[in-house]
N, C-alpha and C positions, 0 to 999 in steps of 0.2 A: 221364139220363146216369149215375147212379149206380147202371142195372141193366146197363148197360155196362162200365161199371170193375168190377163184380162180375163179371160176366160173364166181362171177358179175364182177372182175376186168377184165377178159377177154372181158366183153358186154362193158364194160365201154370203151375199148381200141377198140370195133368193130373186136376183132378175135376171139370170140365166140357168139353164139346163142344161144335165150332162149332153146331150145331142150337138150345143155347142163344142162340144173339144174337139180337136182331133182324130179320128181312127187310127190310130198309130200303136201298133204293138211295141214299138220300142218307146215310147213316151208310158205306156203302161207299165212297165220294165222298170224306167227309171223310178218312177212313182212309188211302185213297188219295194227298190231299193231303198229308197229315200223314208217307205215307211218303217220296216223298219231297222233303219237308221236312225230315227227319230222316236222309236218306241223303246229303244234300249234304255237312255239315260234314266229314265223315269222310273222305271225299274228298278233301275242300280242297288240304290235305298232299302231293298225289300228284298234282294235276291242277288243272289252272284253272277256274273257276266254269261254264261250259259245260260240260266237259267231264262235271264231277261232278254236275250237275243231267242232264246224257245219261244219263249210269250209272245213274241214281236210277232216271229212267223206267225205263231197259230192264230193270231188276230188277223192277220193278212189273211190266211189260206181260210179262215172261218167266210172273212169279209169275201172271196172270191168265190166261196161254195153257195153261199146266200144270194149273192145275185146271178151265179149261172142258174141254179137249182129256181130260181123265180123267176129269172128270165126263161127258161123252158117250160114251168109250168103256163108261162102268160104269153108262149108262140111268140117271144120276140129275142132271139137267140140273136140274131144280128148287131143287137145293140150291147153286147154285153164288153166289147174294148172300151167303146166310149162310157160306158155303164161303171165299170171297173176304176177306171180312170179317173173318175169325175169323183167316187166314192174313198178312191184311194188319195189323191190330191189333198180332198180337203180335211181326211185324215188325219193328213202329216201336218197340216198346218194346227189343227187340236192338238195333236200331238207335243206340238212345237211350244204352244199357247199354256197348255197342261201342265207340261215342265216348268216355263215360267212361273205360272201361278202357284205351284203346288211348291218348289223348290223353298222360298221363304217361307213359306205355312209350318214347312217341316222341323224349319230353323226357327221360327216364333219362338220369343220369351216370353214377349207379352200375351196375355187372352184377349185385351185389344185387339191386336194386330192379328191373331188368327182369328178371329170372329169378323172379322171385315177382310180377310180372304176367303172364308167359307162362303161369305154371300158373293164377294166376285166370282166364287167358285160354281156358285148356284146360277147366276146368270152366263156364267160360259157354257156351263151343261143343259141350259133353257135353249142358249143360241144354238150349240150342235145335234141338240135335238131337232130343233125346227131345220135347220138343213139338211139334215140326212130326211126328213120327212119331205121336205123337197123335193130331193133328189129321187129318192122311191117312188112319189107319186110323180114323177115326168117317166122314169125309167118304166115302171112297169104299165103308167097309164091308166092308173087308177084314183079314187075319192079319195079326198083328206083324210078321213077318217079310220079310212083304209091302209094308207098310205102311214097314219099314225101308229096304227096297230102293226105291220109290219117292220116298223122302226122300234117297237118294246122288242119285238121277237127277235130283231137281229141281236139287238142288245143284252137280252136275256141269254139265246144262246152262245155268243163271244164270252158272257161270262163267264157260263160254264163250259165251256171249253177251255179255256185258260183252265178255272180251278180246279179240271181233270187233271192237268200235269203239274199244276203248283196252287194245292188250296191256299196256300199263305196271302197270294194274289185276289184272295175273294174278299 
């Protein structure tokens, strides 16, 4: 476990890659679990306990279609546990991050105190940016640039996926 937490803190920090994890189908599992376990709370606020447990899934099962469907287009189908895994991990930890940030924002009385969580807000969605852009250009072995533009497209399409089954979540 503790070549694991090393592991995602390394993606987290951008001086490791998903190829560092594990191969382990059941570490993806948990992952998996754990995401959304960790996508539900956030939700809560906006949507009733179904609804935000649906969300959770189709942000996993979008995130799993995105990098099988590019891991085959780019003949690297191999990598797609540790692929999954690496993407899934540090997921839960935004996830986890998210909640925190956002839970007070919600609860703001003051326009102070939300306007200096919007910008923390701004700089957590800067840093998950740059690591899922990361992670995509080690995963699939492509340019930054490349690698950047596949990171709008995932992101674009989890959108709207989600706001097929609950536009309220867009």
């Amino acid at each position: 476990m503790y070549h694991f937490f090393k592991t995602l803190w390394g993606n987290l920090l951008l001086s490791k890659g998903p190829q560092d994890f594990a191969c382990s189908s059941v570490l993806l599992w948990l992952c998996l679990l754990a995401s959304v376990v960790t996508g539900v709370p956030a939700l809560l606020s906006k949507v009733g306990f179904a609804y935000a447990v649906l969300a959770a899934v189709v942000d996993v099962l979008v995130l799993l279609l995105f990098v099988y469907l590019g891991l085959q287009a780019f003949s690297k189908l191999a990598r797609f546990v540790q692929s999954a895994t690496a993407l899934v991990s540090v997921s839960v930890v935004f996830q986890m991050i998210a909640f925190l940030l956002l839970a007070p924002l919600e609860t703001a009385q003051a326009q102070d105190q939300a306007n200096g969580m919007a910008g923390l807000a701004l700089l957590f969605l800067s840093w998950y940016l740059a690591v899922c852009t990361h992670i995509f250009r080690q995963v699939f072995g492509v340019q930054l640039p490349v690698a950047m533009i596949l990171t709008i497209c995932y992101i674009v399409i989890n959108r709207l996926a989600v706001g097929i089954f609950m536009p309220e979540l867009l």
